[in-house]
C-alpha positions as CSV (number, residue, x, y, z in Angstrom):
1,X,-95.0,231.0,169.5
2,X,-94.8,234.5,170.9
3,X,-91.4,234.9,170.6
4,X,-91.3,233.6,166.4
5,X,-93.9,235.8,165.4
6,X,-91.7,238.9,167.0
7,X,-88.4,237.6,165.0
8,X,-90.0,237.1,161.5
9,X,-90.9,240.1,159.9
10,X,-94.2,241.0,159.1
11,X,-94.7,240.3,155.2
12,X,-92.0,237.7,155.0
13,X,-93.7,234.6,156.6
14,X,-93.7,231.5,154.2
15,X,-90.6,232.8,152.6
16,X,-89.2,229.7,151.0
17,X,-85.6,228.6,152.8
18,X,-83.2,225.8,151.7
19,X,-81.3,223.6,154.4
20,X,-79.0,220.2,154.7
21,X,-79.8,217.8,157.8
22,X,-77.2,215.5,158.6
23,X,-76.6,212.7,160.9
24,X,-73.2,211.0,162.4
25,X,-74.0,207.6,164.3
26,X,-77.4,207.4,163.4
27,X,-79.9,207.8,161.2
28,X,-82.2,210.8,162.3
29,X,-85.9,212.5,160.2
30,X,-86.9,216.1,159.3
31,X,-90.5,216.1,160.0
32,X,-92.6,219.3,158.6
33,X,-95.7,220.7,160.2
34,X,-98.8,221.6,158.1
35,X,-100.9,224.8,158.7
36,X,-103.4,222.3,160.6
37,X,-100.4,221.6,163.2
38,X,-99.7,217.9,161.9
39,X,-96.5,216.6,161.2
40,X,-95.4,215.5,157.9
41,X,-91.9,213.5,157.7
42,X,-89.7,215.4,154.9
43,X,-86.9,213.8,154.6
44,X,-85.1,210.8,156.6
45,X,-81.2,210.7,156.7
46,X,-79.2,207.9,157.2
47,X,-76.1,207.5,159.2
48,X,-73.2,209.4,157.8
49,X,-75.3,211.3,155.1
50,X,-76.7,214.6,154.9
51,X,-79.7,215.5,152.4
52,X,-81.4,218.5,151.5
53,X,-84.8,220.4,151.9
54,X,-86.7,223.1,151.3
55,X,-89.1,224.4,153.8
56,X,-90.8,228.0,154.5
57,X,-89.5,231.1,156.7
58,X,-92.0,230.8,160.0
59,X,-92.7,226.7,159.5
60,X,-92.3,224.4,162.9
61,X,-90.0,221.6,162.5
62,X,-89.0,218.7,164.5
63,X,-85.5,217.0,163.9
64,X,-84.9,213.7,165.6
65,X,-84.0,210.2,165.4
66,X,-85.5,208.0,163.6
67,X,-86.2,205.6,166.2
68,X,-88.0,208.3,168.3
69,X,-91.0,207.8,165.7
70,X,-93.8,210.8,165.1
71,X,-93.9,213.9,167.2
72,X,-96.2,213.8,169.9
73,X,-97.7,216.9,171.6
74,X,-95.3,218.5,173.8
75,X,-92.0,217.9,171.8
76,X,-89.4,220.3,171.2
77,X,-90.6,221.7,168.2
78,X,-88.7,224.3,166.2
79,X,-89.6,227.0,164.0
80,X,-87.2,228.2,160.8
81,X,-86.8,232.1,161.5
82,X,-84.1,234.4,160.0
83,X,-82.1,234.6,163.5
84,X,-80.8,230.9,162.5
85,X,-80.6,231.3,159.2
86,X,-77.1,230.2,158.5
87,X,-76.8,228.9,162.3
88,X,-75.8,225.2,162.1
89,X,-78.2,223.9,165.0
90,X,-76.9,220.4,166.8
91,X,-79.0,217.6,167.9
92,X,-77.0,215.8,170.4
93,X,-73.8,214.3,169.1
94,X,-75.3,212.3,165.8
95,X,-77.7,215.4,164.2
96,X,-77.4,218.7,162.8
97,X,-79.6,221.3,161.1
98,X,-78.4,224.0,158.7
99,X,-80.6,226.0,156.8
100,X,-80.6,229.7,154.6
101,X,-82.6,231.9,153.3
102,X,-83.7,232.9,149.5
């Protein structure tokens, strides 16, 4: 977490963002983490669809398929920073992530 709290500027944590989540082959959820840590599932995309969010500059996110179920400890968590902003991020060869700021 180190590393995220070095990339977001000091003052622009919870910054809101917009994004689109797609999927290809199959259908895949946006899951959102609460200030307590706990993950709340956003959105859920179906196969060959993308929807939309909103989320906040310096929130951890999870992106997976649907079939993988809730987040457990230890998952590759990621969190929206202004380095990706615009970044279209890829989640094997059925997911994507793509998200801006303002």
């Amino acid at each position: 977490m180190a590393y995220f709290q070095r990339d977001i500027p000091e003052g622009r944590w919870g910054e809101p963002l917009r994004g689109t989540a797609s999927a290809t082959s199959e259908p895949y959820v946006l899951w959102l983490f609460d200030a307590q840590c706990e993950p709340h599932r956003a959105i859920e995309v179906p196969a060959r669809t993308s929807r939309t969010f909103r989320a906040q500059l310096g929130q951890v996110w999870y992106y997976a398929e649907a079939s993988a179920g809730r987040p457990v400890d230890g998952c590759a968590c990621r969190v929206f920073s202004p380095s990706n902003s615009g970044a279209e991020q890829r989640f094997s060869d059925a997911g994507s992530v793509t998200y801006h700021l303002g």
